[in-house]
C-alpha positions in Angstrom: 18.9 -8.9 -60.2 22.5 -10.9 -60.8 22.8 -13.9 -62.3 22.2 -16.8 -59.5 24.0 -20.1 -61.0 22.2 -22.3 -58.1 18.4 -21.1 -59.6 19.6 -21.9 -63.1 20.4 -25.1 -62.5 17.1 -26.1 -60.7 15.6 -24.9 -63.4 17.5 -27.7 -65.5 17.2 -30.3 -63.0 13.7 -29.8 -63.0 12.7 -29.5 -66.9 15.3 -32.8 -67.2 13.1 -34.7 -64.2 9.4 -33.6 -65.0 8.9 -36.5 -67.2 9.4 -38.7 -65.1 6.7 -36.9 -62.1 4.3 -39.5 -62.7 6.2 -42.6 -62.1 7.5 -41.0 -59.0 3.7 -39.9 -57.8 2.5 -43.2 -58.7 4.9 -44.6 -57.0 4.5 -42.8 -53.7 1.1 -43.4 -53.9 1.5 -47.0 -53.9 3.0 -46.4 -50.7 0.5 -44.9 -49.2 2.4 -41.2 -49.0 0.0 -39.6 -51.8 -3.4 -40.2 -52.0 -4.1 -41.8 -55.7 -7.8 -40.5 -56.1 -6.1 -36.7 -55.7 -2.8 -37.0 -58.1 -4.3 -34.8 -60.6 -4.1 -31.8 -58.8 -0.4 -32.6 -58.3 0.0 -31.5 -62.5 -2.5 -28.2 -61.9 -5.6 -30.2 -62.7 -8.6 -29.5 -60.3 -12.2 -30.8 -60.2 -13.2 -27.8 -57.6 -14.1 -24.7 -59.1 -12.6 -21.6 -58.4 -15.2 -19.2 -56.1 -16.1 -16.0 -57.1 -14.5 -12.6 -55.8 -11.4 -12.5 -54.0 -9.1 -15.1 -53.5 -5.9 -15.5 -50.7 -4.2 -18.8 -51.2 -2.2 -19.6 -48.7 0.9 -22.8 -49.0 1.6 -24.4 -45.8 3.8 -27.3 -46.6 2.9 -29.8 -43.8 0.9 -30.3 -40.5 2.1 -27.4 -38.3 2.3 -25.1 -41.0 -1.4 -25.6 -42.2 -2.0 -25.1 -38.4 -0.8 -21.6 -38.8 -1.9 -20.9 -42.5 -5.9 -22.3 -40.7 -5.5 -19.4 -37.9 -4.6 -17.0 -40.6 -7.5 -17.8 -42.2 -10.0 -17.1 -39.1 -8.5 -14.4 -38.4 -8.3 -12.5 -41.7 -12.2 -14.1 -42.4 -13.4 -13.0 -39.0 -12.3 -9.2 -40.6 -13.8 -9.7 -44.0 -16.0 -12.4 -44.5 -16.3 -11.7 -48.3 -13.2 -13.3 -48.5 -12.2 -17.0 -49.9 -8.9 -18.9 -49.5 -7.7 -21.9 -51.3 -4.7 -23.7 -49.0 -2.3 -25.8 -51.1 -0.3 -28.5 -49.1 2.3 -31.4 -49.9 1.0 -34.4 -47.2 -1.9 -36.7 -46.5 -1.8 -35.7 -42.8 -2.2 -31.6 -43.6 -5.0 -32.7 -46.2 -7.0 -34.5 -43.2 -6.2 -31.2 -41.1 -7.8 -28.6 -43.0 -10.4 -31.4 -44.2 -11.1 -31.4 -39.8 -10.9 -27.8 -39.2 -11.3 -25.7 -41.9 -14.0 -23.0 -42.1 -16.1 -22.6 -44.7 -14.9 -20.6 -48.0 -12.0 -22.6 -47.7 -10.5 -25.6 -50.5 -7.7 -27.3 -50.2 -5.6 -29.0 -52.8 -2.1 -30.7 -53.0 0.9 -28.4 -53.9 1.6 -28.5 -57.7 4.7 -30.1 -59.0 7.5 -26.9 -59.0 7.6 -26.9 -62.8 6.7 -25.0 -65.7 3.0 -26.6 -66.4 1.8 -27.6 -63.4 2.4 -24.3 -61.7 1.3 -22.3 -65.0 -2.2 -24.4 -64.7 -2.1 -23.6 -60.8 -2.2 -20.3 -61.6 -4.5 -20.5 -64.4 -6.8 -22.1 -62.6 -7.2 -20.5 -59.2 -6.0 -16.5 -60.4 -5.3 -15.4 -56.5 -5.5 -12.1 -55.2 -2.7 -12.9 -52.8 -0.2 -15.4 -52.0 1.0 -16.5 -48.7 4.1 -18.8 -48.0 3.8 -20.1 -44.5 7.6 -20.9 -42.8 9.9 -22.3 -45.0 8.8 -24.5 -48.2 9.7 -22.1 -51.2 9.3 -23.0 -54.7 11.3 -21.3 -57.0 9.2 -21.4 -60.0 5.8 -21.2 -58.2 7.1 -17.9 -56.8 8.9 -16.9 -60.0 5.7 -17.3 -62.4 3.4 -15.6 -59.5 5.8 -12.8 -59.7 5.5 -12.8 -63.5 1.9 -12.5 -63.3 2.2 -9.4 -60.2 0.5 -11.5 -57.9 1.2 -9.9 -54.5 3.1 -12.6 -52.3 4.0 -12.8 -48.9 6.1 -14.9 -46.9 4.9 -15.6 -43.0 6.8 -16.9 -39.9 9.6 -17.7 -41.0 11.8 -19.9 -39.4 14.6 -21.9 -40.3 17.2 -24.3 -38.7 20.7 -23.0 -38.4 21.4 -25.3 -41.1 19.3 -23.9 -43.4 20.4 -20.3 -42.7 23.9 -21.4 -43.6 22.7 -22.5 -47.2 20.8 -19.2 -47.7 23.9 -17.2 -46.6 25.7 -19.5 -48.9 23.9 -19.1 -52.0 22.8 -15.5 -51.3 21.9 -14.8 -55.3 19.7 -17.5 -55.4 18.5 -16.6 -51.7 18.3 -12.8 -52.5 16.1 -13.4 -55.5 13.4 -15.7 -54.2 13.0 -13.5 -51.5 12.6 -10.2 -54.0 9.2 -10.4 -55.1 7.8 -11.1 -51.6 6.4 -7.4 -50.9 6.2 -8.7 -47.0 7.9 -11.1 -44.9 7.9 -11.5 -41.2 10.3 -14.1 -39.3 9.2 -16.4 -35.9 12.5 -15.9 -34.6 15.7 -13.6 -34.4 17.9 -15.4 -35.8 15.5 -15.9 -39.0 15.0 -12.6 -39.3 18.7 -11.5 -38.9 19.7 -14.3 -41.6 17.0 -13.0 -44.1 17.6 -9.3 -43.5 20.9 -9.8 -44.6 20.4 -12.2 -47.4 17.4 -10.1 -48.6 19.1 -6.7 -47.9 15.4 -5.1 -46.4 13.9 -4.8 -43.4 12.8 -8.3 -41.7 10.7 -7.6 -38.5 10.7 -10.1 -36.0 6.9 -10.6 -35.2 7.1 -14.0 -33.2 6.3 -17.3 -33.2 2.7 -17.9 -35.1 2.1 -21.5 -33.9 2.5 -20.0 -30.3 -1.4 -18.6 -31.6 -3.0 -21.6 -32.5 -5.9 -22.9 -30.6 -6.5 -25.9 -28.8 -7.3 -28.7 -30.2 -11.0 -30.1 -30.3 -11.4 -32.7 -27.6 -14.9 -34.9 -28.3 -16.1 -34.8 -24.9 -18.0 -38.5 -25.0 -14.6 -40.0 -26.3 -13.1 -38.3 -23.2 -15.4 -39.4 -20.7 -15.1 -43.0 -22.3 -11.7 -43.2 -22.4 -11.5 -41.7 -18.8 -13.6 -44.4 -17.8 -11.2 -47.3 -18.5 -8.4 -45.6 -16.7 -10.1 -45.1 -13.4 -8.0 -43.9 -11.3 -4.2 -45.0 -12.8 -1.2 -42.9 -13.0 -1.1 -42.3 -16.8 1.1 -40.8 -18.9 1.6 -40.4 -22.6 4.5 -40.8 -25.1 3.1 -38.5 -28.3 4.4 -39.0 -31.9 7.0 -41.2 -31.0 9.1 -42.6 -34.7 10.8 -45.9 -35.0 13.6 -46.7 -32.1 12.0 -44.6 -29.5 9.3 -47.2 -28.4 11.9 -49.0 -26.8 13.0 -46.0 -25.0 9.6 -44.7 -23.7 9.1 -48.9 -22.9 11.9 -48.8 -20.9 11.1 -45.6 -19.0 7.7 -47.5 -18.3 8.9 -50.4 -16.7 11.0 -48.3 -14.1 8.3 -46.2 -13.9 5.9 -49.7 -12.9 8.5 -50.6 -10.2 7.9 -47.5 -8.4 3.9 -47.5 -9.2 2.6 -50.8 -10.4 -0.7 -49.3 -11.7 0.9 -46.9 -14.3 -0.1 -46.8 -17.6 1.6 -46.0 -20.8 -0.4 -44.6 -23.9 2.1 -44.5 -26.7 0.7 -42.5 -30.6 2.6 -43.3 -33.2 3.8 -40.3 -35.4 2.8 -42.7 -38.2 -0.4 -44.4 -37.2 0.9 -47.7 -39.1 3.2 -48.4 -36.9 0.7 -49.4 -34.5 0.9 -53.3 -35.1 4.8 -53.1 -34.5 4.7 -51.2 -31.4 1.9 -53.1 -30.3 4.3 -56.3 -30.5 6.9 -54.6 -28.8 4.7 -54.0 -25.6 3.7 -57.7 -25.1 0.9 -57.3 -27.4 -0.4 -54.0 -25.9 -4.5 -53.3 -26.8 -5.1 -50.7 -30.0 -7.2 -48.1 -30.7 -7.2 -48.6 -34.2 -8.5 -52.1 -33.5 -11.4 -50.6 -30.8 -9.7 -52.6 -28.3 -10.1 -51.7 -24.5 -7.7 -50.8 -22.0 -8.6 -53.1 -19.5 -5.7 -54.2 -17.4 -2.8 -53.3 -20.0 0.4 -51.5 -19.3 0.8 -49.9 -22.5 -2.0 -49.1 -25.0 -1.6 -48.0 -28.4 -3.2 -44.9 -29.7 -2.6 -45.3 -33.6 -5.3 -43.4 -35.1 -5.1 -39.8 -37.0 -7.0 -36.6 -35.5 -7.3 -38.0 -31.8 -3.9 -36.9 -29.9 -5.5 -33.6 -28.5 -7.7 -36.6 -26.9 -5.1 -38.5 -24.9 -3.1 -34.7 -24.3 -6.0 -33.5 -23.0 -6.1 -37.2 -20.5 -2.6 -37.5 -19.3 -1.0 -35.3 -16.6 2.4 -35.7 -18.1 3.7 -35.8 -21.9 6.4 -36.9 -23.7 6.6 -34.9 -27.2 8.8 -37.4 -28.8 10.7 -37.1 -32.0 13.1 -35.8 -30.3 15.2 -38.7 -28.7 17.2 -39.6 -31.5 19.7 -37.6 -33.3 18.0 -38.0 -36.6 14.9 -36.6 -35.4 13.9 -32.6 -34.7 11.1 -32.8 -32.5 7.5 -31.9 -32.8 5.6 -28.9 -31.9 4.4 -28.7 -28.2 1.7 -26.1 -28.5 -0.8 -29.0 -27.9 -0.3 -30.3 -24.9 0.5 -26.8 -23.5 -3.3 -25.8 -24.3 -4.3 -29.1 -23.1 -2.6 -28.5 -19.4 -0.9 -31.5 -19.9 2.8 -31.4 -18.2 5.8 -31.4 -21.1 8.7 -33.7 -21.5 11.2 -33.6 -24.6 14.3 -35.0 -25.3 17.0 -33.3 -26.4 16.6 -33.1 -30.3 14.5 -30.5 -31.0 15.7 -28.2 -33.8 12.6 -27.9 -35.8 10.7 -26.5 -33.0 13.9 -24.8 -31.0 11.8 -21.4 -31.3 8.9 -22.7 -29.8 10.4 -25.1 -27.0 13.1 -22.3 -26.5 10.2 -19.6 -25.7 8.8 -22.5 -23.5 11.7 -24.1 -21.4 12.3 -20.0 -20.3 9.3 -19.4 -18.9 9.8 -22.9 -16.8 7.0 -24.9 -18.8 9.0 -28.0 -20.2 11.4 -30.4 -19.1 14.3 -31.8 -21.2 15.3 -35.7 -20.5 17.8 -37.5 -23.0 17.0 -41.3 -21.5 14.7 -43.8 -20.1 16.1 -43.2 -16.6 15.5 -39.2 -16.9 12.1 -39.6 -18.7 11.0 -41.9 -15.8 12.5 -39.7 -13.0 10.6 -36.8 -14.0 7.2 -38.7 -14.7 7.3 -39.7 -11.3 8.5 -36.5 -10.0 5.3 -34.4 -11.8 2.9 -37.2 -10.9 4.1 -37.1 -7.1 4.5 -33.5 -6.7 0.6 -31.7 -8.1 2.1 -27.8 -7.6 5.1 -28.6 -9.5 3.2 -29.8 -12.3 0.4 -27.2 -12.0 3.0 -24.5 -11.8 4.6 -25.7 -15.2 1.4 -26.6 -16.6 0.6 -22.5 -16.0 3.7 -21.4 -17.5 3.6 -23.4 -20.5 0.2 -21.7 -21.1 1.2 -18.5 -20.6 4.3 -18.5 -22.9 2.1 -20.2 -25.7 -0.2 -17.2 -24.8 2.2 -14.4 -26.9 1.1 -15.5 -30.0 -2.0 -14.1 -30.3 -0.2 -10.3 -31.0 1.6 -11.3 -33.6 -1.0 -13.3 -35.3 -3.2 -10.5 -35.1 -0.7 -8.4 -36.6 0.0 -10.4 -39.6 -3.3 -11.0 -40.5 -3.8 -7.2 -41.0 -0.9 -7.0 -43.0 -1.7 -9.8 -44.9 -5.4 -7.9 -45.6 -3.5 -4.8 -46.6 -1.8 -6.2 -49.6 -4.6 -7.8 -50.6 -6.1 -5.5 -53.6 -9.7 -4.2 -52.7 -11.1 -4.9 -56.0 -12.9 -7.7 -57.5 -10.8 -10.2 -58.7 -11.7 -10.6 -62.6 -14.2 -12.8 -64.0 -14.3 -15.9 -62.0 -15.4 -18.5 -64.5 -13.4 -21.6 -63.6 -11.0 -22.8 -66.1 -10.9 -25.6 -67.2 -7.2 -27.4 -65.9 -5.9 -27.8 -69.8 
């Protein structure tokens, strides 16, 4: 493999930055964006001990990709229940994910720091059978000592903004060999798999959106009921993971939409549950979850707790999956309201999930709006109108529906590469 200039020197900028990882940790920490009592695992240190037999870790860098890398998991377990799987991930919010919804025979721990001793005691420590890369977040030294050591590695739904296809084509030595000692990879999306088939010079097969697979998410039933309760009978409708400078958008959408029904009421959840306070200030001092407060006679309530949105999805006719009315923003997955029948809204910033809103907006089961008058206009529209909403509500559904194929088919290959043999002696190491 040629010489790739653009792999050499991250390998400089890294060695030249690693002593400085634990200022940096510690200081993201303090903020509240690493969670202190776990910063040891970011150096390859580990208090869980690594199970016996085989092992498929799987690294999923945030929420939606730990979604995936979760389904994997049930679906390779459900075929050999032998197995264990450790999931390595780089946020607090994919930590309380799997923490939620993993099965058992599963441990997660932060993503090592990409350089030389952190990953060599990664490997050390937990010896997997297999690797699995879920999407996008590859590590050039985590896959170059994995490929030193012939663990088999694969690289799952991959999808990438047009952006980042650019850069791969750009650097295509560096591009080229990262992708070389993945024995399989499988793209979400055409143009993914075009892009890598030419950067990687193999075969890339196409096998379609993974998220598209994921299951519903839990609903407690009694929260449901309760929270249903305080409603009654209102026109509600829901603004979901909204970031900074689109409150006063979906607040503006509400108060046209109160002219036209004066009962309506606004559930806004925060992307970043701290925000709550703020948002609650902007809406005239709007009740909060976090803060158990009820409903009551509010306008706008504020959902700013983790692990609850499949709750208020699951609650209000129409959605707004925000993150995506701003140009800086590019969107959020709408699987979850889809499996949740609730009717979706986006605006028009979407690139991080273009494959899976793209898939969806065909089959007629989302609605693009760019503005507080075009967000209202179509809440009112869906509310007014029950078969238009119940006929996108269906195809929503059934486009999420696909998925289930090409997870199927994935997790067999993943199985196939997985050696049959016993992994080694299994004694933990200790994380020197």
């Amino acid at each position: 493999m040629s010489f790739s200039p653009a792999l050499a020197g991250y390998s400089a900028a890294v060695r030249l930055l690693a002593p400085f990882a634990g200022l940096w940790l510690n200081d993201r920490a303090r903020k509240g964006k690493e969670d202190s009592a776990r910063l040891p695992e970011r150096f390859g240190r580990y208090a869980q001990a690594r199970p016996a037999g085989r092992l498929i870790w799987l690294h999923a860098a945030s929420v939606g990709e730990s979604g995936v890398a979760l389904s994997l998991i049930e679906a390779m377990a459900a075929r050999d229940n032998a197995l264990s799987f450790v999931i390595s991930t780089g946020t607090r919010t994919s930590a309380d994910l799997v923490a939620r919804r993993a099965p058992p025979r599963v441990t997660h721990v932060y993503a090592p720091l990409d350089s030389a001793g952190p990953v060599r005691r990664f490997l050390d420590h937990w010896r997997p059978d297999l690797g699995v890369f879920v999407e996008s977040e590859l590590w050039p030294n985590l896959i170059l000592a994995a490929e030193a050591r012939r663990i088999p590695l694969a690289l799952v739904n991959a999808r990438m903004s047009p952006k980042s296809l650019a850069r791969w084509r750009r650097w295509g030595k560096a591009g080229a060999r990262l992708l070389k000692p993945f024995a399989f990879v499988a793209a979400a999306d055409a143009r993914t798999a075009d892009a890598l088939c030419e950067v990687r010079g193999g075969d890339v097969p196409m096998l379609g959106n993974l998220k598209l697979a994921a299951p519903a998410p839990r609903v407690d039933a009694g929260a449901r009921a309760a929270f249903a309760e305080q409603i009654g009978a209102r026109p509600v409708w829901l603004a979901a993971s909204t970031h900074a400078g689109e409150d006063e958008i979906v607040l503006a959408a509400h108060a046209k939409l109160r002219a036209a029904e004066p009962r309506a009421l606004l559930v806004i959840a925060p992307r970043h549950p701290e925000r709550g306070e703020a948002i609650a200030l902007l809406a005239d001092a709007a009740p909060r979850r976090a803060r158990f407060e009820p409903v009551n006679g509010a306008s706008v309530y504020v959902a700013d707790t983790l692990g609850e949105l499949g709750l208020f999805y699951a609650l209000a006719p129409v959605s707004l999956v925000a993150g995506s009315l701003l140009p800086h923003l590019k969107g959020h997955n709408p699987i979850e309201p889809a499996k949740l029948n609730s009717a979706i809204l986006t605006g028009p910033h979407v690139e991080s999930f273009q494959d899976v809103f793209g898939a969806i907006q065909a089959a007629g089961g989302a609605q693009a709006t760019h503005d507080a008058d075009s967000i209202a206009k179509a809440v009112l529209t869906l509310w007014r109108d029950d078969a238009a909403r119940a006929r996108q509500v269906e195809a929503a559904r059934a486009a999420t529906a696909q998925g289930a194929g090409a997870l199927d088919m994935t997790a067999r290959r993943l199985l196939e590469l997985t050696p049959k043999r016993p992994a080694q002696a299994n004694t933990a190491h200790a994380s020197a």
